[in-house]
N, C-alpha and C positions, 0 to 999 in steps of 0.2 A: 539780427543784431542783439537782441533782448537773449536769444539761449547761447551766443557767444559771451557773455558778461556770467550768467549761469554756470556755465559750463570750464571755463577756463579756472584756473589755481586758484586761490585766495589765501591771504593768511589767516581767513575765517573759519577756513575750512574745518578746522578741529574742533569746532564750536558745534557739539550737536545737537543745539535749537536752532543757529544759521542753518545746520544742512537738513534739517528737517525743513525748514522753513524753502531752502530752494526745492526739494521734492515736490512740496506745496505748490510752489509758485511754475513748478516746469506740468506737472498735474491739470494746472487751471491753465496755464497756456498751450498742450493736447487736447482739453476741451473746447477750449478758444477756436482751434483750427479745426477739429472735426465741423463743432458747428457751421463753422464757414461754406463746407461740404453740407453739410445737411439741410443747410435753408432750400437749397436745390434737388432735395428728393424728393421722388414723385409717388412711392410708397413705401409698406414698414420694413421690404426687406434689410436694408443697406444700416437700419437702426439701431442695431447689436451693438455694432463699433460705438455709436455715439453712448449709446446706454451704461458700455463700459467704462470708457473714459470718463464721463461725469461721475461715477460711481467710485473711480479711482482717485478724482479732483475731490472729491468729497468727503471722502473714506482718510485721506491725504491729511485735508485741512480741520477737519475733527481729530482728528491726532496733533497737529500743532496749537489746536485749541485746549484741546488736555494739557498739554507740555507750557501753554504760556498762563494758560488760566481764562475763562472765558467771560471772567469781568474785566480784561482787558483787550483780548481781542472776540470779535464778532465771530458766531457761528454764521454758516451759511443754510439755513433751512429751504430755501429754493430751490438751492443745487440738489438736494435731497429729493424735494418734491418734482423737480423735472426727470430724475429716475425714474419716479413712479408714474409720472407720462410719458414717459416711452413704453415703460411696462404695460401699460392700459392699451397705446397703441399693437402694440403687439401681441394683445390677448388671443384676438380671434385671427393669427395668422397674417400671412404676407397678403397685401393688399394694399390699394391707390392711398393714397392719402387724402381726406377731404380738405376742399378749400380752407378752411378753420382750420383743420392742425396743421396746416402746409403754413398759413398767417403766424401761427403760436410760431413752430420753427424758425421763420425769418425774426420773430421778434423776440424771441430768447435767443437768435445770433447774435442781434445786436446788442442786446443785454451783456452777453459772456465775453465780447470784445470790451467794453464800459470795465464789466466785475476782473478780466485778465489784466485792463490796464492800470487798476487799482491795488492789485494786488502785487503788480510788479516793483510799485514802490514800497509797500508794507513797512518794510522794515530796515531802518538807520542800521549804517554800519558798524555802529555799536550796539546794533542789536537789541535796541529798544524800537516798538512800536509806534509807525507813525499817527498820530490821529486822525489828523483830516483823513489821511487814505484809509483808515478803519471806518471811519464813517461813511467815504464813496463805497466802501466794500461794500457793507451795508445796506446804504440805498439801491445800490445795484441788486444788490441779493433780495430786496424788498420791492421792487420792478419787477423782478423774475417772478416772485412770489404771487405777485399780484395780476403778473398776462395769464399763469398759469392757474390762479385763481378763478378768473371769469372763463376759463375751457371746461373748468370742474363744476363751477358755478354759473350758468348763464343765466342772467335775469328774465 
């Protein structure tokens, strides 16, 4: 439903901070869905794709953060930092995944479903930023931040 609204005409469409901004938003919702796929892998082969995609969601929305200005919309430094957890996982090769990053996985899914639904509203059709959803961006990205913090960090 959500990339049928994306996807169809708009008379927005000439606007290219909207369509930057849908790249953005179709981006975060391919990461949305890989993850859904990855809470369920059992090791780091199948993790390239996910690796990608966040990378792509990231790489995406750092460019709409340049273009809007990033005292008014929030970077996402999570998305960034779950890059480099998958890249850790997949240092030492294809291999099971331990209980602990199989947990992290299921709970940066739930996270990027939270940060995908946030982002879906972003932005008013006059193409001002919304706040509240800047701020759930945000807190989501600061979730994310924080599971993948205590896998880097364990007390």
């Amino acid at each position: 439903m959500q990339l049928y609204g994306m996807l169809k005409p708009s008379s927005a469409g000439s606007d290219p901070l909207s369509m930057l901004y849908e790249v953005a938003q179709f981006q975060i919702s391919l990461w949305q869905g890989t993850m859904q796929e990855a809470k369920r892998y059992e090791s780091t082969a199948p993790l390239n794709k996910v690796k990608l995609v966040a990378y792509s969601a990231g790489y995406a929305h750092e460019r709409l953060v340049r273009a809007v200005g990033g005292d008014r919309l929030a970077p996402l430094p999570g998305l960034r930092r779950f890059v480099e957890f998958i890249t850790v996982l997949q240092i030492s090769g294809d291999r099971l995944l331990t209980d602990l990053e199989q947990k992290v996985l299921e709970q940066a899914a739930a996270i990027a479903a939270q940060l995908s639904d946030s982002y879906a509203g972003l932005f008013h059709s006059s193409g001002k930023i919304i706040g509240s959803r800047n701020e759930a961006l945000q807190a989501a990205d600061q979730r994310l931040d924080e599971t993948l913090e205590r896998y880097f960090q364990p007390e």
